[in-house]
C-alpha positions in Angstrom: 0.0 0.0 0.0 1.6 3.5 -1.0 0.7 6.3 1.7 -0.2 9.6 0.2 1.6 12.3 1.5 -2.1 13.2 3.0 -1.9 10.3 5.1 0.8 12.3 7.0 -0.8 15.5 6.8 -4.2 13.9 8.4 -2.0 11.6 11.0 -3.5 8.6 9.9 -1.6 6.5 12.4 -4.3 3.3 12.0 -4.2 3.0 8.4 -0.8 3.2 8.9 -0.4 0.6 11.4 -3.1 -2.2 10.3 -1.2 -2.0 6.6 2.7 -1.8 7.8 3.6 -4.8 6.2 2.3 -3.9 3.0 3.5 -0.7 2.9 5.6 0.2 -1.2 7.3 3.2 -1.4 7.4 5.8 -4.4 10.8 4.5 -5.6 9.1 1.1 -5.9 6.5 2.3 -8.1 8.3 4.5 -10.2 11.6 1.4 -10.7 8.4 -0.5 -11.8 5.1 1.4 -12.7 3.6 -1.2 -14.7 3.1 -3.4 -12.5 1.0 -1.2 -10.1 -2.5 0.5 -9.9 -3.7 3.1 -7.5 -6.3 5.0 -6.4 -5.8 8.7 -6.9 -6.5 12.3 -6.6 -4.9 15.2 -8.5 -3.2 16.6 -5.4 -1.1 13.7 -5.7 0.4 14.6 -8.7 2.6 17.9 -6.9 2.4 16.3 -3.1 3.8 13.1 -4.3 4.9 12.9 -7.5 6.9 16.3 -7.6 4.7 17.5 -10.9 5.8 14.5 -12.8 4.2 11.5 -13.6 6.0 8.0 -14.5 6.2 8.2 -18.2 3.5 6.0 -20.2 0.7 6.2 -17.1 -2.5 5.7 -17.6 -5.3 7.2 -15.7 -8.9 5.6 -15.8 -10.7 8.2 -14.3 -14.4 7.3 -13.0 -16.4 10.0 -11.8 -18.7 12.1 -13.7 -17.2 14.0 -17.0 -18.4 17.9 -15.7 -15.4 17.4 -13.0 -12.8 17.5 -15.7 -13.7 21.2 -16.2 -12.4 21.9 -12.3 -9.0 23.5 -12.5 -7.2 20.3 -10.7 -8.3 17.9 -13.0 -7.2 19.9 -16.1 -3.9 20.2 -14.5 -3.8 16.1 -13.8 -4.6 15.7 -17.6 -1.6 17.7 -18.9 0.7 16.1 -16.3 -0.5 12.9 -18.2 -0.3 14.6 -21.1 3.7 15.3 -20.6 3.9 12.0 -19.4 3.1 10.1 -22.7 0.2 8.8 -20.8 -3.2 7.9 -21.3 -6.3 9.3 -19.7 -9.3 7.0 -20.0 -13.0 8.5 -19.0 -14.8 5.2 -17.8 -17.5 6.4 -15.9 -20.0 4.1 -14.3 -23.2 4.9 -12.4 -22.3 3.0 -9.6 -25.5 0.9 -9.5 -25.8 -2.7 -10.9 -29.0 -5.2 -11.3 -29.0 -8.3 -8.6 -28.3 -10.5 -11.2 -25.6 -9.0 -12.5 -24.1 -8.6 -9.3 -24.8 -12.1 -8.7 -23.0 -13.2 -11.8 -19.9 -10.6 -10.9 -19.7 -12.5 -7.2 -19.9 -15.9 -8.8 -17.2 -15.2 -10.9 -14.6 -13.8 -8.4 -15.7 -16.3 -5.6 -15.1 -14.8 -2.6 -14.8 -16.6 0.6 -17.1 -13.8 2.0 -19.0 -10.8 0.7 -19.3 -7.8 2.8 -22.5 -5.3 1.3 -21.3 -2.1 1.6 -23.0 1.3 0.2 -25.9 -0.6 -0.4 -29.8 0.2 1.1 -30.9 -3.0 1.7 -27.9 -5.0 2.6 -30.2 -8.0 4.2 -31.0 -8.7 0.5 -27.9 -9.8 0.0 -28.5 -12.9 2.0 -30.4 -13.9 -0.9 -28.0 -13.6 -3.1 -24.9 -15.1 -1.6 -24.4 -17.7 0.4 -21.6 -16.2 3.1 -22.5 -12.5 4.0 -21.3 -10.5 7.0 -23.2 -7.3 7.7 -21.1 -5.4 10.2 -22.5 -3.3 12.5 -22.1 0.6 11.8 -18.5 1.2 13.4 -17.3 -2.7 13.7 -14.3 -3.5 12.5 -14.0 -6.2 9.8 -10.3 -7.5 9.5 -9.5 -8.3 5.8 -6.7 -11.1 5.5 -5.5 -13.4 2.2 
């Protein structure tokens, strides 16, 4: 796991604790880029990558199109731009039909599925045959 330079800013001690072991530095992404993906926000590109992308990135960007008009995102898509890189719109609404969620679960074949951002997580019972619905604030320990 790579921790953001907000992770210091925000003192985000448990994150920082719970995935320790896990832990890759910037050096180790940028030896080997291709053989890591991330989840990333603009300010990243100056607070952690000094204004300068790894050459030949690519950047699937989700969210809805009308953000790439905000100043930050038109500066992430010319630092992608220098970089030789790729920026991918791919937005998707987020939502998906129970069967084609069943069809997505039976495919990966977790050993558990945990609902989350969902109204009616007790639905998924019918679904799936090994759900865990935590509590609002339990913590749910995820391991290989």
């Amino acid at each position: 796991m790579f921790y953001p330079h907000a992770f210091a800013q925000r003192n985000i001690t448990k994150l920082t604790r719970l995935f320790a072991n896990e832990r890759i530095e910037l050096a180790e992404i940028l030896d080997r880029p291709e053989q890591f993906l991330m989840v990333f926000r603009p300010s990243m590109v100056h607070a952690d990558f000094g204004g300068k992308l790894p050459v030949g990135c690519r950047v699937i960007y989700s969210s809805w199109e009308g953000y790439l008009r905000n100043p930050d995102w038109v500066d992430l898509q010319s630092h992608v731009s220098t970089a030789s890189g790729v920026f991918v719109p791919a937005h998707a609404s987020g939502h998906i039909y129970p069967a084609d969620l069943a069809a997505f679960v039976q495919a990966v074949n977790p050993r558990r599925v945990v609902p989350i951002h969902t109204f009616e997580p007790d639905r998924m019972r019918d679904l799936f045959p090994d759900v865990f619905l935590p509590a609002d604030g339990e913590t749910f320990e995820v391991s290989r």
